[in-house]
FIKEBA-878563 format. One record per residue (C-alpha): x, y, z. Coordinates in nm, 3 decimals, always signed. Layout:
BEGIN
ATOM         x         y         z
ATOM         X         Y         Z
...
END
This chain:
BEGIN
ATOM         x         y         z
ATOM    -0.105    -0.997    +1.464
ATOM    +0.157    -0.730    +1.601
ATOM    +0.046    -0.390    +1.660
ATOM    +0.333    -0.290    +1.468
ATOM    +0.269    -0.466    +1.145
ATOM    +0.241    -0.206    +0.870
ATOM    +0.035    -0.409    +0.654
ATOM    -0.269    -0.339    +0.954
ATOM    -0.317    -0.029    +0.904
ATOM    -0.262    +0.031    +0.454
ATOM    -0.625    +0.139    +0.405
ATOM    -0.583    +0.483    +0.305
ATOM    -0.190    +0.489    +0.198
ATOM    -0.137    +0.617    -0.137
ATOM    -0.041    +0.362    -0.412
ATOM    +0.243    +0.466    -0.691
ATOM    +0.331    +0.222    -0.998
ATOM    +0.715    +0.133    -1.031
ATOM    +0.793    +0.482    -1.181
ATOM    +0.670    +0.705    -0.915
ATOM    +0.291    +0.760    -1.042
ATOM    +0.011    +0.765    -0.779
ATOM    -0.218    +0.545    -0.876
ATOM    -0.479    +0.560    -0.593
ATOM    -0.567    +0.503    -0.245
ATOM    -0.534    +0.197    -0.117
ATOM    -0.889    +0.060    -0.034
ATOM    -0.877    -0.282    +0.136
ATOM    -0.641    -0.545    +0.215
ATOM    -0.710    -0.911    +0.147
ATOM    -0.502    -1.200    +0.381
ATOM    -0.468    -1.577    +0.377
ATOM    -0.748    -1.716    +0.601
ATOM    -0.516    -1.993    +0.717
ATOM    -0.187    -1.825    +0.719
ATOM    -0.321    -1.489    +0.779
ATOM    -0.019    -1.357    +0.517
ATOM    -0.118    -1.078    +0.316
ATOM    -0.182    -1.167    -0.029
ATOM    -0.362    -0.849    -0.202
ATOM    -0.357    -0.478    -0.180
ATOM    -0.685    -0.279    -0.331
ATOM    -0.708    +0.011    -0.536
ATOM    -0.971    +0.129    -0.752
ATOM    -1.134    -0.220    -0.741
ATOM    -0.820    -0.377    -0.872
ATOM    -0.631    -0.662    -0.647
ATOM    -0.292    -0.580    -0.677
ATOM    -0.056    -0.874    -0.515
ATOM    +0.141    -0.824    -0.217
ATOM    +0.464    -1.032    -0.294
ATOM    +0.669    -0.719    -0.375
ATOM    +0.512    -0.412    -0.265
ATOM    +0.716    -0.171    -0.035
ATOM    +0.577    -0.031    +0.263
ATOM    +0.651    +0.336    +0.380
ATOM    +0.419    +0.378    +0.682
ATOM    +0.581    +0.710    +0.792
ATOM    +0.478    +0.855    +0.459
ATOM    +0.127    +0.638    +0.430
ATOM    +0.300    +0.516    +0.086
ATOM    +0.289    +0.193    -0.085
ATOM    +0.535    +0.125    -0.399
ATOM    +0.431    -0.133    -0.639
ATOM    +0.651    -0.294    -0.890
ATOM    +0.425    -0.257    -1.143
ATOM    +0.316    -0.007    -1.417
ATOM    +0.012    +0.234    -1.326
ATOM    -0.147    +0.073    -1.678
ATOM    -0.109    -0.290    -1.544
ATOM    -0.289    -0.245    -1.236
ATOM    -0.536    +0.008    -1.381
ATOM    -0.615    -0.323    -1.587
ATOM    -0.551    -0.657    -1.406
ATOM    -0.890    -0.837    -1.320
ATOM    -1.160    -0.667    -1.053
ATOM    -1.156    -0.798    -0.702
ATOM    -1.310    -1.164    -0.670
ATOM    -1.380    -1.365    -0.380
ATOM    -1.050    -1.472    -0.293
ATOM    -0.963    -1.873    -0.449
ATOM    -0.768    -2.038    -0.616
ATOM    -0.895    -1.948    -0.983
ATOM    -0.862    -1.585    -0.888
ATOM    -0.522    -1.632    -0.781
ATOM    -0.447    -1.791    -1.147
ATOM    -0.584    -1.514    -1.279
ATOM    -0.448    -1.241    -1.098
ATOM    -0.098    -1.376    -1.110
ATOM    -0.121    -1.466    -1.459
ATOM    -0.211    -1.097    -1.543
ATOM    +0.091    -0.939    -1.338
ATOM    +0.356    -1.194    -1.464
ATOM    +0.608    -1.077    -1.676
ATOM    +0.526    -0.731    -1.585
ATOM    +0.696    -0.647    -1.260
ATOM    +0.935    -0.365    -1.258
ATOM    +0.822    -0.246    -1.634
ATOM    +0.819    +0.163    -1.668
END
């Protein structure tokens, strides 16, 4: 990987919903063992999926697109497969860019 990629170095970066709200630190970051693509952010336990999040290392901030209430509840960090995956994205659709 780059030494500039910003998705390296998230652990840490503060995590707001869609509308602005912090909803925590971000505590790990889960890639694609074959592609090594980023597919999850973690906060508070909660996998939170990396399609659409925006990145502002200067600040240490990471946007999602989703509510603080969706993430708060989507499904608790799993061994990464392809049930999980399901899961996960089956909990966020429909939801992204909701206030």
């Amino acid at each position: 990987m780059e030494g500039n990629n910003p998705y390296t170095v998230m652990q840490g970066y503060r995590l707001e919903d869609v509308s602005g709200v912090e909803v925590g630190r971000i505590e790990d970051t889960v890639y694609d063992a074959p592609s090594d693509v980023l597919k999850y952010i973690v906060v508070n336990g909660r996998a939170v999926p990396a399609d659409n999040i925006e990145v502002d290392a200067a600040e240490e901030l990471v946007r999602a697109p989703y509510s603080r209430e969706t993430i708060q509840s989507a499904p608790a960090l799993e061994e990464p497969s392809g049930e999980f995956d399901r899961t996960l994205h089956a909990h966020y659709e429909g939801y992204e860019g909701r206030r």
